[in-house]
C-alpha positions in Angstrom: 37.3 172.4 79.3 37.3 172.4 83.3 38.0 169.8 85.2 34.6 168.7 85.7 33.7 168.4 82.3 36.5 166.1 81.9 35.8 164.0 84.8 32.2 163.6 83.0 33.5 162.7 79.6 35.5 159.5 80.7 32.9 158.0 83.0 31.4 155.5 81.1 35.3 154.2 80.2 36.4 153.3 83.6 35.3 149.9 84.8 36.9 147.9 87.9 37.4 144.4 86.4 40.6 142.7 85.4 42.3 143.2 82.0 41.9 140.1 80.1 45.6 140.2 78.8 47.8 139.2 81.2 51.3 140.9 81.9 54.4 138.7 82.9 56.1 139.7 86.2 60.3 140.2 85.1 62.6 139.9 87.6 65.5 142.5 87.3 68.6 140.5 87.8 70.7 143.6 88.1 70.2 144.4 91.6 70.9 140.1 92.4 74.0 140.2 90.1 75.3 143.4 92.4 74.4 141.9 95.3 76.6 138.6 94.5 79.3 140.7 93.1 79.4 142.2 96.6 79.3 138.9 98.8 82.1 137.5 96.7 84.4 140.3 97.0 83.4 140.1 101.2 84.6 136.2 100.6 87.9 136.6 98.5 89.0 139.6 101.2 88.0 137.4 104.2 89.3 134.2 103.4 93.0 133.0 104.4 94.5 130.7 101.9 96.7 128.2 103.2 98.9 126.2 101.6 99.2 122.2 102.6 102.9 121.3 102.7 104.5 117.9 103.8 104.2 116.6 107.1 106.4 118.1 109.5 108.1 115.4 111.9 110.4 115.2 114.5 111.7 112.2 114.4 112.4 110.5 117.7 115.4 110.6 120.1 116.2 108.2 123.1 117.9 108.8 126.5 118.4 105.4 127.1 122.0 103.7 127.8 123.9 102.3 125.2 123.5 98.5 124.6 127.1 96.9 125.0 125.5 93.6 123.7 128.3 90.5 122.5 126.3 90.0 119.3 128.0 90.5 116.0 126.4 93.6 114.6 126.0 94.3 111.5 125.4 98.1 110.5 123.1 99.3 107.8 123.8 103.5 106.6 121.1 104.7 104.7 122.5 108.4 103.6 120.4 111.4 103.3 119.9 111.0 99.2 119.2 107.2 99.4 122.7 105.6 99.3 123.2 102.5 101.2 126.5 101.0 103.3 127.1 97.9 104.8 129.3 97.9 107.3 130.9 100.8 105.1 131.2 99.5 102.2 128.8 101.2 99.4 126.4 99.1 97.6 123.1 99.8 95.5 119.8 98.8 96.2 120.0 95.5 94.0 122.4 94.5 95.9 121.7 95.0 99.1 120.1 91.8 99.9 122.8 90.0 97.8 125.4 91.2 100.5 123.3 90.7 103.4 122.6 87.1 102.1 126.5 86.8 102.0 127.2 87.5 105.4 124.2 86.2 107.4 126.1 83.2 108.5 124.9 83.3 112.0 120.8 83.5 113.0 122.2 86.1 116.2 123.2 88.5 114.4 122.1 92.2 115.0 121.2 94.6 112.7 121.9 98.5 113.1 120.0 100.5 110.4 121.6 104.2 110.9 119.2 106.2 108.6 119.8 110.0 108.4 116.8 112.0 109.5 116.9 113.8 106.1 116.8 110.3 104.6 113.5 109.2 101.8 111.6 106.5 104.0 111.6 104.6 100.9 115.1 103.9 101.0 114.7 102.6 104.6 112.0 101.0 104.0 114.2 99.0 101.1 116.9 98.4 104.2 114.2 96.7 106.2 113.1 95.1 103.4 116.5 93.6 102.6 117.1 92.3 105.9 113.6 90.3 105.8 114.6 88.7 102.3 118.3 88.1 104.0 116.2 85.9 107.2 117.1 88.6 109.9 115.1 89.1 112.4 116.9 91.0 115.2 116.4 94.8 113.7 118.0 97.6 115.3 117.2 101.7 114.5 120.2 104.5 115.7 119.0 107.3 117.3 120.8 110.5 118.9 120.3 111.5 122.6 118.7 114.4 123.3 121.0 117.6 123.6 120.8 119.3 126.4 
């Protein structure tokens, strides 16, 4: 059989209309998943991870004279691990405000709070807080001067 004769054979088969079953398009997911595999390696090379730490502070020094003030003082020490001195004698927290009360006997008195830098602000928080249940008002923070 040429090719002719073939041709001839088959042309009453061929028509031009639609099928009547209709075939669902796929989409292959391989090439997608390849392509996402790529962009997320691109994103874990490319991205700095940083870490968030505490706040870094400097806290503050002054260059100001020394006040030579009359006024009974009264000083407050508030060590670096949260320890607490009166005029230094060590007390606890639960008793701080007990032994402020006990020697608040005059309204002028000044209070120095000498906190460490290293110290928690909780425990100087709890100093302040002492003095305000002991009725003092005139509050006082150390600080160094600058080095120069």
């Amino acid at each position: 059989m040429n090719w002719l004769e073939n041709k001839l054979q088959y042309r009453g088969q061929f028509s031009l209309r639609v099928r009547t079953s209709q075939v669902e398009p796929e989409i292959n997911l391989i090439p997608f998943i390849d392509v996402l595999l790529v962009v997320l390696i691109f994103l874990m090379i490319s991205t700095t991870f940083t870490r968030y730490q505490e706040l870094a502070i400097t806290l503050p020094t002054a260059n100001g004279a020394v006040s030579q003030s009359e006024a009974k003082q009264l000083h407050i020490v508030v060590s670096r691990d949260g320890r607490f001195a009166i005029n230094g004698k060590v007390t606890d927290r639960s008793q701080l405000s007990n032994s402020l009360n006990v020697l608040n006997k005059d309204t002028t008195i000044q209070v120095n709070i000498d906190a460490d830098a290293k110290a928690p602000h909780q425990a100087v928080m709890s100093a302040l807080e002492a003095a305000r249940e002991a009725n003092l008002s005139n509050i006082l923070f150390s600080s160094q001067t600058t080095k120069k």
